[in-house]
GUBA-586203 format. One record per residue (C-alpha): x, y, z. Coordinates in steps of 0.1 Angstrom, whole numbers, plus 5000, padded with zeros to 4 digits. Example, Ala and Ser with C-alpha at 12.3 -4.5 7.8 and 13.67 -1.06 7.14 Angstrom:
512349555078 513749895071 
# end
This chain:
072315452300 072515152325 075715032333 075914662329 079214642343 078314492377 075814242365 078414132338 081514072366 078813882385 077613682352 081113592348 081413342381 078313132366 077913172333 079913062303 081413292285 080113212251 076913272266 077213662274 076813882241 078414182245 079114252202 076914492186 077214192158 076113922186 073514142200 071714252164 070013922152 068014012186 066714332179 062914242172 060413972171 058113842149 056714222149 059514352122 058314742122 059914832155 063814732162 065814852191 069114672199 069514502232 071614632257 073014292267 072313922256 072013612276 071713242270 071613032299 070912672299 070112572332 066912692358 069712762382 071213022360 068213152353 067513222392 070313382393 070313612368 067413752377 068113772411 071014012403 069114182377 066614252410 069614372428 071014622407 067514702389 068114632355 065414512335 064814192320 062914072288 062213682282 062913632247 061713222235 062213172196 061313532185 058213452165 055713692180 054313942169 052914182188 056514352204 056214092231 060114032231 061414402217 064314442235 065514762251 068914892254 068714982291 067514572298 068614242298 067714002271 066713662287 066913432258 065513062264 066112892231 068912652249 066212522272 064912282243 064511962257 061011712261 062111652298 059211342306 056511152288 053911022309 051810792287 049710672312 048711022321 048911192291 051311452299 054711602287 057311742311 059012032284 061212302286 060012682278 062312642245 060912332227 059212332194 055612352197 055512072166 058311892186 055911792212 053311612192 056311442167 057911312200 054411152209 053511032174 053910702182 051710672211 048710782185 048311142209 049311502196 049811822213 046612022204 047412392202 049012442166 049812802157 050512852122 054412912134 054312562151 057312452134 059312712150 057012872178 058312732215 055712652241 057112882266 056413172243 052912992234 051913012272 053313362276 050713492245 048113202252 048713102216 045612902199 045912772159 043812642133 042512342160 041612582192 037812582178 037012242194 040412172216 041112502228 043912762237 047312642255 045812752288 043312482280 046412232271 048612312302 048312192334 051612272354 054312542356 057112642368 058112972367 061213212386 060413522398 062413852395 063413772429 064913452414 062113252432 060712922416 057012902417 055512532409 051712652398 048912402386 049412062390 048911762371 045611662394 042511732383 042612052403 044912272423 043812502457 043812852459 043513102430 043813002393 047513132391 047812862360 045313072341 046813432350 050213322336 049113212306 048813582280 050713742312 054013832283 056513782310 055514052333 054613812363 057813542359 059913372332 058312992325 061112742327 059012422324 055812332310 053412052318 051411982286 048411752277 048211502253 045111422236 044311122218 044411112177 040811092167 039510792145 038310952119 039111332101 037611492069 038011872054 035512062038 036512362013 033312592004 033612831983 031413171983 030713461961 030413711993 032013722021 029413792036 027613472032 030713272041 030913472074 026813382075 027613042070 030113012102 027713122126 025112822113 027212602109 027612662148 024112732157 023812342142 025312272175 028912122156 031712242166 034612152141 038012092148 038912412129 036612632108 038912852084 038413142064 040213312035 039213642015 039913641977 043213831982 044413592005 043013301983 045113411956 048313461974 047813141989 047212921957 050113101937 052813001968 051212651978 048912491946 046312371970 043712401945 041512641961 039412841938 040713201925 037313341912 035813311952 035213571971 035913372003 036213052014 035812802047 037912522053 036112272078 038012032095 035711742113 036911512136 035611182160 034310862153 033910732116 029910712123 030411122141 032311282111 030311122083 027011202101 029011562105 030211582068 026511542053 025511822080 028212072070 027512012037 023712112033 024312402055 026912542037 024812482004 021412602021 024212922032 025113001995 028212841991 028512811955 031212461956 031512261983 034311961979 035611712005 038911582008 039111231992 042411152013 045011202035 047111362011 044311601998 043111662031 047011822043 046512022005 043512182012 045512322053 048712372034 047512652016 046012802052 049412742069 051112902045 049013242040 051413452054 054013422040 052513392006 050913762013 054713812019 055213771981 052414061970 054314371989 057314452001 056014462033 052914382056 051214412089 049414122108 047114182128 045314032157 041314042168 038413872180 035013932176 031513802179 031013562149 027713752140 029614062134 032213892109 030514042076 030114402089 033614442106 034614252072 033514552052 034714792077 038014682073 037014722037 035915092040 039515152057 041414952033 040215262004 040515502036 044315472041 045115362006 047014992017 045314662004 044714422029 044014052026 041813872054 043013532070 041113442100 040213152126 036313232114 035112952144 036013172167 035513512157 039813552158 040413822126 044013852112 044114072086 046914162066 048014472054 050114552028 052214792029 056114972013 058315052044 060915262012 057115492008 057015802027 054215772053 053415392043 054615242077 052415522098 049315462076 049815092081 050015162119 046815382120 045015152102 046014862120 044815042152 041615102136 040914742130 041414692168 039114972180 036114792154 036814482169 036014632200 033114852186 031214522180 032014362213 035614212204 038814232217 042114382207 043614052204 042813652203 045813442205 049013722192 049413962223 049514302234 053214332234 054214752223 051714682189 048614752207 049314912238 047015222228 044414952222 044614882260 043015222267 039915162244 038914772259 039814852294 038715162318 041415322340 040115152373 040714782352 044114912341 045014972379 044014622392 045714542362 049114722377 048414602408 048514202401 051714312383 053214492411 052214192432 054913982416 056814252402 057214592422 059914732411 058514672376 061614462359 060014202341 059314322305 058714672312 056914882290 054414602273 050914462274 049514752301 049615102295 050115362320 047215602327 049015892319 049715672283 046115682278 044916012288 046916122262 046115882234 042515962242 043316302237 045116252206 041915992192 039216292204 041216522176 042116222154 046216312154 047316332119 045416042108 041416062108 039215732118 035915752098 035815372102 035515412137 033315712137 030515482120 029915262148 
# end
């Protein structure tokens, strides 16, 4: 066991007592993210409010090597932010202030702990929005966006927050600040910007964020198609893209989904499809009507068997709502369930589709599929009873299988959610061991005596020599899925 002791006499001259938890009561609302199946109490809880405290902190933590875990609003949901008892829990949810708003620029100054929505409801009036728009926007932060590289339903055509972010600054364990990026067009030296962004708070914790704005577009107008195989919806993704459109945001829903959905939010959508796309077109009035009529015949020509546009404003936020609020309308169909996270080529969509099909009568779970379909990003859902013997490990094992598809067809083990603890084994399947070490070496580079969220995102070689060995005899739990491919 650490002893916190000494860090907590020397937390005491600068910080507040209120924000120290030492209570097993105080410390337990901390005890997981977003990612619900693993809980491990934190070994001590703090909440400072200013970047000098911050600095400090981990400059003691440094000292005495104790660990330290960034925590932002706790909505992730890959382990990103599972504490540890032996480590400190860094929480940021005080820093929650839009610092500067440079309208002539089109920036916004914003601390780690604002809302993601907040931004673009600050801005409303100046007819610009904050583009990335994670389905948690509402209570998401942005410093916990740019630690996973968070997309949403819009990062089709406007792209990921490393796309939406042009400055940093972040504190090192050594309770350094770094400014990286900067609000010129470009920066010298090596993209740091970029590595930060999905780094999970191994490299630094983010204290401030320098965001773009991007104008409101003239003109917007949703498509919902509806399909009789998901297979052809998936078919009709890739030409809607091989049209050379690129939507907004290109959704997709299996029937399982669709029917969750539509009982929670009464968006209309239809319950006898198999699939369906919501299309979201935006520009110029003369762009998104010339788009519309595009979309349209080659979703018909595709197979779609309805195709309706939004006639307003109102039905146009109808036909999203029931998107936005897939998850937790799955919540209502089992006790429990498992999101996942991957990305694949688009052609692959039906045939990974159907995999995760084969493995859905394989394991015995029902899953239900909701998906960014523009860019290949899969979320499937599975359901799942945590009170059932074996339920929770099946749900694991198949959620590992999904990944290890994704990557049989070219994918990745994640696409905007993280490698956190939940896919750490995943790790050794995309990357070789001579990857992994550059990949420990950049992290000892800012990092060496390996404080900063210890445990996540890169596995240790002797991790994966022995989940290889354990995947060559298939454990307890056999992969046929995988096998196929």
């Amino acid at each position: 066991m650490v002893d916190f002791v000494p860090l907590i006499l020397r937390l005491k001259k600068y910080l507040p007592e209120e924000h120290i938890l030492l209570r097993d009561e105080q410390r337990v609302p901390y005890e997981c993210d977003g990612l619900t199946l693993f809980k491990q109490k934190p070994g001590l809880v703090l909440l400072p409010d200013t970047v000098a405290q911050v600095q400090q902190i981990l400059k003691d933590a440094h000292e005495l090597d104790i660990p330290v875990i960034a925590r932002g609003a706790g909505t992730g949901l890959s382990g990103g932010a599972t504490p540890r008892e032996d480590a400190v829990l860094l929480v940021l949810s005080r820093f929650n202030r839009i610092l500067e708003i440079d309208e002539e620029n089109l920036l916004a100054r914003v601390q780690p702990g604002v809302r993601n929505l907040a931004v673009s409801e600050a801005v409303a009036d100046l007819n610009v929005f904050y583009a990335p728009d994670p389905s948690s926007q509402i209570a998401c932060s942005v410093g916990g966006n740019v630690a996973e590289n968070s997309g949403g339903v819009h990062c089709l055509k406007y792209g990921l927050t490393v796309n939406n972010v042009v400055a940093l600054k972040v504190v090192t364990i050594q309770g350094e600040v770094l400014e990286i990026g900067s609000a010129a067009p470009d920066a010298p030296g090596y993209d740091l910007l970029a590595l930060m962004h999905g780094s999970e708070g191994l490299l630094g914790v983010v204290v401030e964020v320098l965001v773009k704005l991007t104008p409101k577009p003239q003109a917007i107008q949703v498509l919902l198609a509806a399909f009789d195989d998901v297979g052809k919806a998936g078919q009709a993704v890739a030409n809607i893209i091989a049209e050379g459109i690129i939507p907004a945001g290109l959704e997709m829903m299996d029937k399982p989904a669709i029917q969750a959905a539509e009982a929670f939010a009464h968006a209309g959508y239809p319950l006898d499809a198999e699939a369906i796309l919501i299309c979201e077109l935006d520009g110029s009035d003369s762009e998104v009507e010339a788009e519309a009529k595009a979309v349209t015949q080659v979703l018909t020509v595709s197979g779609a068997t309805t195709v309706r546009t939004a006639g307003n404003a109102a039905e146009r936020q109808l036909f999203w709502a029931g998107r936005k609020s897939a998850f937790p309308a799955v919540g209502r169909l089992s006790p429990d369930y498992y999101c996942m996270d991957g990305t694949i080529p688009r052609k692959h969509l039906a045939a990974v589709l159907q995999g995760i099909r084969r493995l859905s009568e394989h394991y015995g779970l029902a899953v239900a599929n909701v998906f960014h379909a523009g860019d290949g990003n899969l979320h499937p859902l599975i359901l799942f009873d945590s009170e059932q013997p074996g339920d929770k490990q099946k749900a694991e094992a198949f959620g590992g299988n999904i990944l290890e598809l994704c990557v049989q067809h070219g994918g990745t083990i994640t696409g905007e959610h993280g490698v956190g603890i939940e896919k750490i084994n995943q790790m050794c399947i995309q990357f070789q061991n001579l990857e992994l070490q550059q990949f420990h070496a950049l992290k000892s580079a800012f990092d060496a005596k390996g404080l900063l969220n210890p445990g996540k995102a890169i596995p240790t070689l002797h991790r994966c020599a022995e989940f290889g060995a354990m995947h060559v005899h298939h454990g307890e739990m056999p992969h046929p899925e995988i096998e196929r491919f």
